[in-house]
C-alpha positions as YAML, in Angstrom:
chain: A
units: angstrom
residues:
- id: 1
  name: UNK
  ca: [44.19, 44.66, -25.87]
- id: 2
  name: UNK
  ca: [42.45, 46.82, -28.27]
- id: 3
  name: UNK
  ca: [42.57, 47.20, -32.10]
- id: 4
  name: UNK
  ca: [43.47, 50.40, -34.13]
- id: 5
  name: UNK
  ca: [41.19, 51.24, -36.77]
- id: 6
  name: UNK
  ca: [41.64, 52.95, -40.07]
- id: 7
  name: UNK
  ca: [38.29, 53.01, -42.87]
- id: 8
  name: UNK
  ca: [38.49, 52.49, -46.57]
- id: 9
  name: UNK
  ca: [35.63, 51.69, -48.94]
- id: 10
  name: UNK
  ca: [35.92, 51.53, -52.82]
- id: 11
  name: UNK
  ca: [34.87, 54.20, -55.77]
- id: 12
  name: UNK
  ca: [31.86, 51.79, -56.55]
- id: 13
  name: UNK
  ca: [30.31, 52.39, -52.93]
- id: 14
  name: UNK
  ca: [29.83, 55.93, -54.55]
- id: 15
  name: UNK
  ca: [27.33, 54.47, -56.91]
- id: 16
  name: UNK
  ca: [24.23, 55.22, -59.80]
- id: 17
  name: UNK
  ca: [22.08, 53.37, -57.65]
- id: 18
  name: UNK
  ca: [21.17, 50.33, -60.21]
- id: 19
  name: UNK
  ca: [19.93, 47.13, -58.50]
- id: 20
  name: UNK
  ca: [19.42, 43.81, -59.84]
- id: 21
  name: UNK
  ca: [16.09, 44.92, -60.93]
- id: 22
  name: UNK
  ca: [16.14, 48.41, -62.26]
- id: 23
  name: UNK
  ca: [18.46, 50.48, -63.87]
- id: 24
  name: UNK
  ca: [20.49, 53.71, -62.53]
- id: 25
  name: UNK
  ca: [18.88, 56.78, -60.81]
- id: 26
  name: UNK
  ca: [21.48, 59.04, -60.14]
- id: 27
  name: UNK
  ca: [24.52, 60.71, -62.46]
- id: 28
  name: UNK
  ca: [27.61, 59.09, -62.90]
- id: 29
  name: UNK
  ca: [30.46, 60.95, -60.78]
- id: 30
  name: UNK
  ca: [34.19, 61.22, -62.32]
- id: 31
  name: UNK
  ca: [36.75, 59.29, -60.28]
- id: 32
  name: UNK
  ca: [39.06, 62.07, -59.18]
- id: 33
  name: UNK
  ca: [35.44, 63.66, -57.81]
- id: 34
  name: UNK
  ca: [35.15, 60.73, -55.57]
- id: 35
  name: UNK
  ca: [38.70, 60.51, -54.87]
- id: 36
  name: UNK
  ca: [37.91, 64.34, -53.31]
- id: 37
  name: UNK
  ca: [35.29, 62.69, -51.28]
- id: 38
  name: UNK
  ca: [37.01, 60.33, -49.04]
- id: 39
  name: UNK
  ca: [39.24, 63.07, -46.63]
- id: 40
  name: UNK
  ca: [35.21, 64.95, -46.26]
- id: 41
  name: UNK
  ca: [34.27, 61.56, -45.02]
- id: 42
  name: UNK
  ca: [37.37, 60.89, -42.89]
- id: 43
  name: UNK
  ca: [38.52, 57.73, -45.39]
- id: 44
  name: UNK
  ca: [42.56, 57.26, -45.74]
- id: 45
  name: UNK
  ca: [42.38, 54.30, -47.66]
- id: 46
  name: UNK
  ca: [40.89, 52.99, -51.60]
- id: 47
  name: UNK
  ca: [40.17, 49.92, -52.39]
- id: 48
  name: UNK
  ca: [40.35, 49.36, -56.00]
- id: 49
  name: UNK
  ca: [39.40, 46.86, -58.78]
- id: 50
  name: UNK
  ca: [41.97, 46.48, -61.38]
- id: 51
  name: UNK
  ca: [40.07, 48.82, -64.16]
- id: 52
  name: UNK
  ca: [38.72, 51.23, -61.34]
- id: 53
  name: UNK
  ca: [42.51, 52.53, -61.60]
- id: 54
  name: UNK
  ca: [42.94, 51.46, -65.57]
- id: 55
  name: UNK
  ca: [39.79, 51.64, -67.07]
- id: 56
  name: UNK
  ca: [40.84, 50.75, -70.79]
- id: 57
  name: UNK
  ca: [43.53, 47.62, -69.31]
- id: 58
  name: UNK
  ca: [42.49, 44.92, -71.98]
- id: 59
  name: UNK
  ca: [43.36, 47.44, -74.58]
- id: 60
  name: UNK
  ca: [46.61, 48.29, -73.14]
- id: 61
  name: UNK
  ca: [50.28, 46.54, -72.90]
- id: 62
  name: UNK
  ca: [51.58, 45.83, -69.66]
- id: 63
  name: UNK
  ca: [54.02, 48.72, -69.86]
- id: 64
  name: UNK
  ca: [51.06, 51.01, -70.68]
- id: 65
  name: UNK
  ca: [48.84, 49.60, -67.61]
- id: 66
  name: UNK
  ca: [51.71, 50.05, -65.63]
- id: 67
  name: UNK
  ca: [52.66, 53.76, -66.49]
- id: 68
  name: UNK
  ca: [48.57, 54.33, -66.14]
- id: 69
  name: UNK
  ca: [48.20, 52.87, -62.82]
- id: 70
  name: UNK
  ca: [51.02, 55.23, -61.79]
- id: 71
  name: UNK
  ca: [49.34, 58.15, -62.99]
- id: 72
  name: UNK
  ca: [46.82, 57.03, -60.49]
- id: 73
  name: UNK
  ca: [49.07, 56.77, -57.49]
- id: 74
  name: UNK
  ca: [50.07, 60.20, -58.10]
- id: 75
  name: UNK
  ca: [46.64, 61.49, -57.77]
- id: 76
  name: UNK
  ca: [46.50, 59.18, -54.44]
- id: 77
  name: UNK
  ca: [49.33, 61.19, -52.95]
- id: 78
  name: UNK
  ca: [47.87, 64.24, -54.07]
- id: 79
  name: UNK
  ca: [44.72, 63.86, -51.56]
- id: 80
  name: UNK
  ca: [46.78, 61.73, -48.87]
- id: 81
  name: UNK
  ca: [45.07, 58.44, -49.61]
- id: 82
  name: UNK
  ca: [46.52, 54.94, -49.72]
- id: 83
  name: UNK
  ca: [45.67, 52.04, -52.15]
- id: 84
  name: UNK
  ca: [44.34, 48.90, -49.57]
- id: 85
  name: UNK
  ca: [44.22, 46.41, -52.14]
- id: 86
  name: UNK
  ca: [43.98, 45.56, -55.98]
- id: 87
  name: UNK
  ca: [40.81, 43.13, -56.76]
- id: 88
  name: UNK
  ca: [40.93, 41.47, -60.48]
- id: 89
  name: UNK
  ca: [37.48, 42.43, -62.22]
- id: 90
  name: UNK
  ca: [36.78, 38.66, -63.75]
- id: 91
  name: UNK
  ca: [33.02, 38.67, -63.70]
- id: 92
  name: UNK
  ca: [32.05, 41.42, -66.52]
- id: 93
  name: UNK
  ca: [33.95, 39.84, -69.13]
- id: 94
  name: UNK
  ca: [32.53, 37.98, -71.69]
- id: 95
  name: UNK
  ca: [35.29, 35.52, -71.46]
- id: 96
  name: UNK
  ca: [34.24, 35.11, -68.05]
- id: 97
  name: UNK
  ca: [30.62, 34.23, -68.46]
- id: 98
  name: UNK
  ca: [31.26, 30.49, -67.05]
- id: 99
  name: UNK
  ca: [33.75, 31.62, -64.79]
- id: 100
  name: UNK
  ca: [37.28, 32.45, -65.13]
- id: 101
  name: UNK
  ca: [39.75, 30.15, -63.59]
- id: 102
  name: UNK
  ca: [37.48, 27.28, -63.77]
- id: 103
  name: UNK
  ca: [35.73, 27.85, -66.78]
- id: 104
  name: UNK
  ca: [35.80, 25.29, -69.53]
- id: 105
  name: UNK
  ca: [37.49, 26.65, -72.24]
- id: 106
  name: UNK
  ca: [41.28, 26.92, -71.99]
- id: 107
  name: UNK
  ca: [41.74, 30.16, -73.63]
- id: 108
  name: UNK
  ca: [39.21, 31.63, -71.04]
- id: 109
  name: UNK
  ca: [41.41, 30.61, -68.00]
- id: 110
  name: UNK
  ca: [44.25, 31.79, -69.89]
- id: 111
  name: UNK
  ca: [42.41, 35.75, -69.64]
- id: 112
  name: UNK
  ca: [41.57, 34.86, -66.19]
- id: 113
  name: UNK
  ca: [45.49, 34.12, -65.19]
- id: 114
  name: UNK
  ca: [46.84, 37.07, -67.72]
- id: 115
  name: UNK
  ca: [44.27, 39.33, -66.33]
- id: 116
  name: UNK
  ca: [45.51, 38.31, -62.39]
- id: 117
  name: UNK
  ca: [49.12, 39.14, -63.82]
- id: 118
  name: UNK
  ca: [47.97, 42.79, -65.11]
- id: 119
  name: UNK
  ca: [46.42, 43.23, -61.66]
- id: 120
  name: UNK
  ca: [49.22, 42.45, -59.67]
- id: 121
  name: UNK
  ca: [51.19, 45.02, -62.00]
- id: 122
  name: UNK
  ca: [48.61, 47.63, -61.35]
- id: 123
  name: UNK
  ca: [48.94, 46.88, -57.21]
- id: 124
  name: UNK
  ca: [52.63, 47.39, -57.25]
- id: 125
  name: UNK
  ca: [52.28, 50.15, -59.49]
- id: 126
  name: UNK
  ca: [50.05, 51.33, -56.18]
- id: 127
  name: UNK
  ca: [52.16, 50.65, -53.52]
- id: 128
  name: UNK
  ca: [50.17, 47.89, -52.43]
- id: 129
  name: UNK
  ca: [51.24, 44.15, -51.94]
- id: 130
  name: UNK
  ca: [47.72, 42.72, -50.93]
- id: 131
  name: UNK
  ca: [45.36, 41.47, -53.59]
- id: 132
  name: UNK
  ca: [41.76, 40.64, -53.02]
- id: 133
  name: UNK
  ca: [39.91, 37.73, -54.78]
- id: 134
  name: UNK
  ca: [36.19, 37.49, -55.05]
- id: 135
  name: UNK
  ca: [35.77, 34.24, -56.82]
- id: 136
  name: UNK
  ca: [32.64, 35.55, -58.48]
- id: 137
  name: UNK
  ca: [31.80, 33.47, -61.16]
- id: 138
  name: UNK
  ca: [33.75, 30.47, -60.15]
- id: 139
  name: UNK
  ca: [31.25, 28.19, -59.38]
- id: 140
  name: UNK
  ca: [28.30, 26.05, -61.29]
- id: 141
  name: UNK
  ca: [24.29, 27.08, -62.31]
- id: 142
  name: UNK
  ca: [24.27, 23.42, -63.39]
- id: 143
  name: UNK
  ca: [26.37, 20.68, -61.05]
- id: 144
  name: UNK
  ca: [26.92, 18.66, -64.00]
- id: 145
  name: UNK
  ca: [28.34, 21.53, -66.08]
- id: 146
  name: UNK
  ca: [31.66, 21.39, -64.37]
- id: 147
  name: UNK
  ca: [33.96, 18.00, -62.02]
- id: 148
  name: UNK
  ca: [34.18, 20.10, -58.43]
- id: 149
  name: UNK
  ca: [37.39, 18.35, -57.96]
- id: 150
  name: UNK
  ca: [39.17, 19.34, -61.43]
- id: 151
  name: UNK
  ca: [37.54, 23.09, -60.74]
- id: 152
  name: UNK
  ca: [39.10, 22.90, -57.49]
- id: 153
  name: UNK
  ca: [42.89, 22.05, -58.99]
- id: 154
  name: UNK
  ca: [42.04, 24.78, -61.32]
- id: 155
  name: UNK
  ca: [41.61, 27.37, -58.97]
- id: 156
  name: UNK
  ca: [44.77, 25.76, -57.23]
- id: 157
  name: UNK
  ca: [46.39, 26.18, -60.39]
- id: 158
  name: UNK
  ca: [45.43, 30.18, -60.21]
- id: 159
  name: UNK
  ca: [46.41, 31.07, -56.93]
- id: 160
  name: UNK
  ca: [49.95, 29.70, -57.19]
- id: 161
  name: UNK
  ca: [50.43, 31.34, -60.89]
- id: 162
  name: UNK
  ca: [49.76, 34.49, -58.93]
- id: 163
  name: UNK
  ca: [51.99, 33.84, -56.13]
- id: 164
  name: UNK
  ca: [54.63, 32.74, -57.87]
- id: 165
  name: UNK
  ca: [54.46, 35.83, -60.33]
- id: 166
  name: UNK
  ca: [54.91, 37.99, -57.99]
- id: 167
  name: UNK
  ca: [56.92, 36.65, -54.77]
- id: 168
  name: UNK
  ca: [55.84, 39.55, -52.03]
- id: 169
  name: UNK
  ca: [52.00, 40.04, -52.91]
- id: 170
  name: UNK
  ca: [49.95, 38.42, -50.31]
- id: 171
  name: UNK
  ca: [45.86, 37.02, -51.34]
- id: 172
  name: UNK
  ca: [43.08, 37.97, -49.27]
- id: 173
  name: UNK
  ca: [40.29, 35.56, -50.62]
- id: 174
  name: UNK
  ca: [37.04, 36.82, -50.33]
- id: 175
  name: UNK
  ca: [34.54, 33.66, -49.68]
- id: 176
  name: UNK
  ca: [30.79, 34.28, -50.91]
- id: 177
  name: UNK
  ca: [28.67, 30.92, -50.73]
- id: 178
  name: UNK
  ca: [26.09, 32.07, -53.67]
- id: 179
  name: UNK
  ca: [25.66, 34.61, -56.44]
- id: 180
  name: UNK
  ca: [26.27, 35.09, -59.23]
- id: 181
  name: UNK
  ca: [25.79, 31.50, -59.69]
- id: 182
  name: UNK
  ca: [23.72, 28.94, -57.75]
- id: 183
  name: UNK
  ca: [26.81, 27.74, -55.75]
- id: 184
  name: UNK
  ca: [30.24, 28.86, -55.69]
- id: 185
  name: UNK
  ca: [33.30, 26.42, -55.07]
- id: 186
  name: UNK
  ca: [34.82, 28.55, -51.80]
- id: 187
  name: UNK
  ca: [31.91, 29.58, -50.42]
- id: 188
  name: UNK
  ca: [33.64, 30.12, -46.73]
- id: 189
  name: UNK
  ca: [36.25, 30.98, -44.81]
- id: 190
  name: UNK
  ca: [37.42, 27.58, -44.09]
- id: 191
  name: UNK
  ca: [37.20, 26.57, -47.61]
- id: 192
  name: UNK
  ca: [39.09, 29.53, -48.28]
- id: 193
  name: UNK
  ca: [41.78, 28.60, -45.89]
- id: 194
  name: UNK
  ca: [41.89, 25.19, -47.06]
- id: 195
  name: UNK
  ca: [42.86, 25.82, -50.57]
- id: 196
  name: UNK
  ca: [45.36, 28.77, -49.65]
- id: 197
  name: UNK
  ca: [47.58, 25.85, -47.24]
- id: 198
  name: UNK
  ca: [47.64, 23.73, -50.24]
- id: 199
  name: UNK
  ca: [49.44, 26.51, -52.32]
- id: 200
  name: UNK
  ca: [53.19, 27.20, -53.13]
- id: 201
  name: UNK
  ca: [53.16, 29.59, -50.25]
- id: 202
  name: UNK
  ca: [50.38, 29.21, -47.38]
- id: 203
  name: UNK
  ca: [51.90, 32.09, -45.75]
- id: 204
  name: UNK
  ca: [50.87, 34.14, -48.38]
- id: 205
  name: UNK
  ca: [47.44, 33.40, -48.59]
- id: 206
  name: UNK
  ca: [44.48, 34.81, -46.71]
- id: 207
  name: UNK
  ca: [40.68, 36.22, -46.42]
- id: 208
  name: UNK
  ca: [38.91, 39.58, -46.64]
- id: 209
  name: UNK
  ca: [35.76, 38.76, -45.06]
- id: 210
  name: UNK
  ca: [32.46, 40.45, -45.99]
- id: 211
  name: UNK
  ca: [29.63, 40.73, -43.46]
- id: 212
  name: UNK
  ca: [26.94, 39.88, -46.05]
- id: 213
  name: UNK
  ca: [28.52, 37.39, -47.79]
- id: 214
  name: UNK
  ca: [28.85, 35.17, -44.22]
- id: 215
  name: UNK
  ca: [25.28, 35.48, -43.31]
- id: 216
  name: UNK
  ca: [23.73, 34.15, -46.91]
- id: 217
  name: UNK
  ca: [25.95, 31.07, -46.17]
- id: 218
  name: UNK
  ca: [23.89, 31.05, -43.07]
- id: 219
  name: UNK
  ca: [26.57, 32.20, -40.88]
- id: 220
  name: UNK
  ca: [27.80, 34.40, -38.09]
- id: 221
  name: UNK
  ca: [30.45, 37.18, -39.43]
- id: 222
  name: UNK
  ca: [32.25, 37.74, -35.98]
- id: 223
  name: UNK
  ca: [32.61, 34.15, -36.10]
- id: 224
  name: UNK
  ca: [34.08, 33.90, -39.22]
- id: 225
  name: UNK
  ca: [36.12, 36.31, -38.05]
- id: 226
  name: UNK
  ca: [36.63, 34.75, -35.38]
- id: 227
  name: UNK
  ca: [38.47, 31.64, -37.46]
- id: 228
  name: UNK
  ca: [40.71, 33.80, -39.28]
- id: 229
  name: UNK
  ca: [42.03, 35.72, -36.20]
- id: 230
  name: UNK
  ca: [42.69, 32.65, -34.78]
- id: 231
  name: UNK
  ca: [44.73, 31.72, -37.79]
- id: 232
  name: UNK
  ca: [45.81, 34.81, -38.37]
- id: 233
  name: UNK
  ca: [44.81, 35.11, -41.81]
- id: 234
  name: UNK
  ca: [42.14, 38.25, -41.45]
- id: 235
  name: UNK
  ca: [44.16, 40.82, -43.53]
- id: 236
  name: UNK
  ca: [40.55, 42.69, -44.49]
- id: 237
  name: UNK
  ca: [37.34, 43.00, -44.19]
- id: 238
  name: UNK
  ca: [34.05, 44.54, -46.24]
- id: 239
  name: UNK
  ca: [31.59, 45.70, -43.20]
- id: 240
  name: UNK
  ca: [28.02, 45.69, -44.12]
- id: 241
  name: UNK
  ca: [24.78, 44.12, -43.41]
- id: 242
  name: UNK
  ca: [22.05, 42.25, -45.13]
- id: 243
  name: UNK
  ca: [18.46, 41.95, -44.69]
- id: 244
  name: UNK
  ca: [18.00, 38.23, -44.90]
- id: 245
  name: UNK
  ca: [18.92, 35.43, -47.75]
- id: 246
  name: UNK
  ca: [18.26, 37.28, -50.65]
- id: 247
  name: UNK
  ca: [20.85, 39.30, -53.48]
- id: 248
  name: UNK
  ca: [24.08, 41.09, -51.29]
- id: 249
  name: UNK
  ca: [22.42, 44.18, -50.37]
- id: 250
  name: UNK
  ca: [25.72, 45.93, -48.89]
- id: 251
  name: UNK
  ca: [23.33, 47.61, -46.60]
- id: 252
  name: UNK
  ca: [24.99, 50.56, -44.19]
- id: 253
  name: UNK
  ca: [27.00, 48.68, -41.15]
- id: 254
  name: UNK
  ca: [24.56, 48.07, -38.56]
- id: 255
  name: UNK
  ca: [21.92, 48.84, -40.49]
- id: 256
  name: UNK
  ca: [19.63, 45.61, -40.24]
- id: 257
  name: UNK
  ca: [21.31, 44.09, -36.98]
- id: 258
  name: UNK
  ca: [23.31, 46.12, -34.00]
- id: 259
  name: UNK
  ca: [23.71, 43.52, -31.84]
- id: 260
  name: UNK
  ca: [25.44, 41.54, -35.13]
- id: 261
  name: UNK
  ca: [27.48, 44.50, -35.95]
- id: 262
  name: UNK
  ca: [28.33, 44.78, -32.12]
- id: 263
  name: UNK
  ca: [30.24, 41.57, -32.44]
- id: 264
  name: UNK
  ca: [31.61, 42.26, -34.93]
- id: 265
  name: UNK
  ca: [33.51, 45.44, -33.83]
- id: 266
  name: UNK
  ca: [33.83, 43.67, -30.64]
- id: 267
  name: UNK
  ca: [35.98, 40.60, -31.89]
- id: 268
  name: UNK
  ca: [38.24, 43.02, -34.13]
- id: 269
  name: UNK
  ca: [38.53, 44.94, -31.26]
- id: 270
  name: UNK
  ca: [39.24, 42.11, -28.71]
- id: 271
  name: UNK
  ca: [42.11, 40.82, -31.03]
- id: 272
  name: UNK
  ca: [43.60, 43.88, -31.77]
- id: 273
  name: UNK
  ca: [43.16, 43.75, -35.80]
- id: 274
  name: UNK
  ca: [44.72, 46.59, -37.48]
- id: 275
  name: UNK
  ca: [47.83, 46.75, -35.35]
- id: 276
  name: UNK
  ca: [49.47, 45.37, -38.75]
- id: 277
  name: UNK
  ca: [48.27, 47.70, -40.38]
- id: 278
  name: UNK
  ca: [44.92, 45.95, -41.64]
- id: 279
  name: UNK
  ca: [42.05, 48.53, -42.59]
- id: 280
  name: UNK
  ca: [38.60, 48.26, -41.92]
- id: 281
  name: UNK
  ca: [36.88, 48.05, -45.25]
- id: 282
  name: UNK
  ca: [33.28, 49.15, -46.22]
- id: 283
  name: UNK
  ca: [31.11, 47.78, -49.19]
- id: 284
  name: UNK
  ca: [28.05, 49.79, -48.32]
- id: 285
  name: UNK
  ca: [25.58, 51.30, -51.13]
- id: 286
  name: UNK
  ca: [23.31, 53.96, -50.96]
- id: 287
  name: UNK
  ca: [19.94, 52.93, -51.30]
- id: 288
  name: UNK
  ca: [18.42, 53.89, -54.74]
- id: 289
  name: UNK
  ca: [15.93, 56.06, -53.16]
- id: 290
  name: UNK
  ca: [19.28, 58.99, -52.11]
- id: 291
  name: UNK
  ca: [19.06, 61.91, -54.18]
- id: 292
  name: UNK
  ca: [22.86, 62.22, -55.36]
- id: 293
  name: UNK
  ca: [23.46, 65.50, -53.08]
- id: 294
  name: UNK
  ca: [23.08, 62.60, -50.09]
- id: 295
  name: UNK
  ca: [24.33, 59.77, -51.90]
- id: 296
  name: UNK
  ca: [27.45, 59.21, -49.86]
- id: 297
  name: UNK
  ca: [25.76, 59.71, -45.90]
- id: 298
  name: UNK
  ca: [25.79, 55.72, -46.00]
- id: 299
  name: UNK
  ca: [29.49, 55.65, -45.73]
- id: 300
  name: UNK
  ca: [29.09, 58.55, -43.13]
- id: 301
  name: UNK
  ca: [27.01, 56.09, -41.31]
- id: 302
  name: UNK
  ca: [28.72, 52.87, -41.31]
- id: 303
  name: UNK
  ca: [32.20, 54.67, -40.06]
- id: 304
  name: UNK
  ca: [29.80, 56.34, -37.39]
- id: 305
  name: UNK
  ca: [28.31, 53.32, -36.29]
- id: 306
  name: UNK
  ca: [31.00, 51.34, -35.82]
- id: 307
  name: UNK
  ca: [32.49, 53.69, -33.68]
- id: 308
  name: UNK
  ca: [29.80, 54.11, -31.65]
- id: 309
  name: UNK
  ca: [29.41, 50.53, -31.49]
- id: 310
  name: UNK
  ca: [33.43, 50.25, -30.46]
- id: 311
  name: UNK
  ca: [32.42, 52.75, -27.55]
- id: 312
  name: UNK
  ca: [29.75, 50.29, -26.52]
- id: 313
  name: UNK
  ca: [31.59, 47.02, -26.94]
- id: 314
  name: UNK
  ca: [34.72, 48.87, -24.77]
- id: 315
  name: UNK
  ca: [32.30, 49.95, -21.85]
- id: 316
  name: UNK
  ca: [31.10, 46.71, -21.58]
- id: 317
  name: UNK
  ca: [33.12, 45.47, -18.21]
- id: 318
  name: UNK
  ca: [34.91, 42.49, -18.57]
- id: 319
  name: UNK
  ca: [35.02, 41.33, -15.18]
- id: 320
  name: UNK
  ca: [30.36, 41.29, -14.72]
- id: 321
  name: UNK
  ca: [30.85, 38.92, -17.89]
- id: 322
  name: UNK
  ca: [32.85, 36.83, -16.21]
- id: 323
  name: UNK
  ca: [31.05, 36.81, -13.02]
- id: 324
  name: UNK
  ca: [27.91, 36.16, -15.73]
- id: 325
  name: UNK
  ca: [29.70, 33.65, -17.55]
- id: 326
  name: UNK
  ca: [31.36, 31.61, -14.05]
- id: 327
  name: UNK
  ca: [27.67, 31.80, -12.73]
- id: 328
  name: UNK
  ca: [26.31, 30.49, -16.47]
- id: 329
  name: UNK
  ca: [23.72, 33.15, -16.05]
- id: 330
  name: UNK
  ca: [22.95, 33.51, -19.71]
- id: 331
  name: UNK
  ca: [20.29, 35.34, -19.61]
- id: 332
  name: UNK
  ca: [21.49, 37.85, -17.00]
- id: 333
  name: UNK
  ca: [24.51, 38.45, -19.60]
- id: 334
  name: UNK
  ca: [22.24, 38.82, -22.21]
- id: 335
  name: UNK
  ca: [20.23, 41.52, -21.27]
- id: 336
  name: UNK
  ca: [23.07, 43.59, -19.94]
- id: 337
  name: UNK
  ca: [24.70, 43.44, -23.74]
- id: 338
  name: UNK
  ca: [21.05, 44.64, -24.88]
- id: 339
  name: UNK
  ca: [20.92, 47.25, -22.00]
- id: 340
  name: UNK
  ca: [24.17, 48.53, -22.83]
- id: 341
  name: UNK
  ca: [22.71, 48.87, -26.79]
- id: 342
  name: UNK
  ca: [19.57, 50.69, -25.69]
- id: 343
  name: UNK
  ca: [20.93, 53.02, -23.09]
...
């Protein structure tokens, strides 16, 4: 059993290096430049937010976003790249500023569940059916600000507006336990998977898993992984890595922890993830020290090291783990994964 891998990352990995606490240090660069910079960096695939393709959207009809977002696909064919997924931008908004679906004014969940529509439009308009939700701002700074239960019907509510607009787009919910707000409502994979087998169409509903995102809840990405294999519900995920419980870093893959990352490639790669044609997505930035000539080497170095990694989880010889694991030698097992990533 082994996976087959294929990398995407999004135009805002190629970034002006702002941070939550300064502003940006490096020139903007023109989408069609970046576009030019995935096939350098051997990238097939773009992940997009809904105004990363239509910038202007809330100004536009529907006919117009449409006719713009094909304008983009043609410049995706023109460089041999492929759309992964759509994502709907609901945390910039000022409508948005107490979330979208759940917030507490009506005619701000209405833009929420318009805006969804426009970016299901814009996917189609793509060639892409999968749609991933980051439920930013869809949580509470204040516990009494919002009832958990009524937020939770609300973001019900969302999901099956969506899949019912649209019968063959598929939801990849991307669970993040913190940030933005204090605490989010799906902060996890199984919370994720919980609400999506309550909707019209659990078949339809999944999880884009990001390595930071599972270790400030405290958690273990291959395992989360792990879960949605099982289920199979991992339809993509955003490799990175994250230097303790602080603001998502999107460090480079590998950067902080090998021996994380290792399991990581090793699980995908176990349970043969991308044979249906899943991608392995990267939300890596450059650190704000990269001069813009280098600003792109940490998407060189993610791909890099999770191939390397993949050559180190596949010499790894399943039959001395076993004998490791029958003999519950631990330790023994242990230091020949950590030989095998200092050799």
């Amino acid at each position: 059993m082994a996976g087959e891998f294929r990398f995407s990352f999004g135009p805002w990995n190629i970034h002006e290096g702002a941070d939550p606490f300064g502003p940006t240090v490096r020139e903007s660069i023109g989408f069609n430049q970046k576009l030019a910079e995935y096939k350098k960096l051997k990238f097939d695939g773009v992940q997009f937010h809904d105004d990363d393709a239509v910038p202007n959207m809330n100004e536009l009809t529907s006919a117009q976003i449409i006719q713009a977002a094909k304008a983009v696909k043609k410049r995706l064919d023109d460089h041999g790249l492929t759309a992964e997924f759509v994502a709907p931008r609901l945390w910039e908004d000022p409508r948005t500023v107490d979330g979208g679906y759940t917030s507490n004014d009506p005619a701000c969940r209405e833009y929420a569940r318009e805006r969804s529509r426009r970016c299901i439009d814009i996917a189609r308009a793509l060639d892409t059916k999968l749609i991933v939700l980051w439920l930013s701002r869809e949580g509470t700074y204040i516990r009494e600000s919002k009832d958990s239960v009524l937020a939770t019907e609300r973001l019900l509510a969302a999901l099956n507006d969506m899949l019912e607009y649209d019968p063959e787009i598929r939801i990849a919910i991307e669970p993040k336990p913190n940030e933005p707000v204090d605490h989010t409502y799906i902060p996890t994979t199984g919370h994720a998977l919980a609400l999506g087998a309550r909707t019209v169409d659990p078949s339809r509903v999944g999880v884009n898993i990001e390595s930071a995102h599972a270790i400030l809840a405290g958690l273990d990405p291959s395992d989360e992984m792990g879960f949605a294999l099982s289920a199979g519900k991992l339809w993509t995920v955003h490799l990175n890595d994250q230097n303790g419980l602080k603001f998502d870093q999107d460090k480079t893959f590998g950067a902080v922890d090998l021996r994380r990352a290792l399991n990581q490639v090793r699980i995908l790669d176990q349970h043969e993830y991308g044979k249906n044609g899943e991608w392995v997505g990267l939300d890596v930035k450059a650190m704000r020290t990269q001069k813009a000539e280098v600003a792109t080497k940490h998407l060189r170095n993610s791909r890099e090291i999770f191939l390397r990694l993949l050559e180190i989880s596949r010499s790894l010889k399943q039959t001395d783990i076993d004998g490791m694991v029958g003999e519950r030698d631990y330790e023994e097992l242990e230091m020949y994964v950590l030989g095998k990533l200092m050799a």
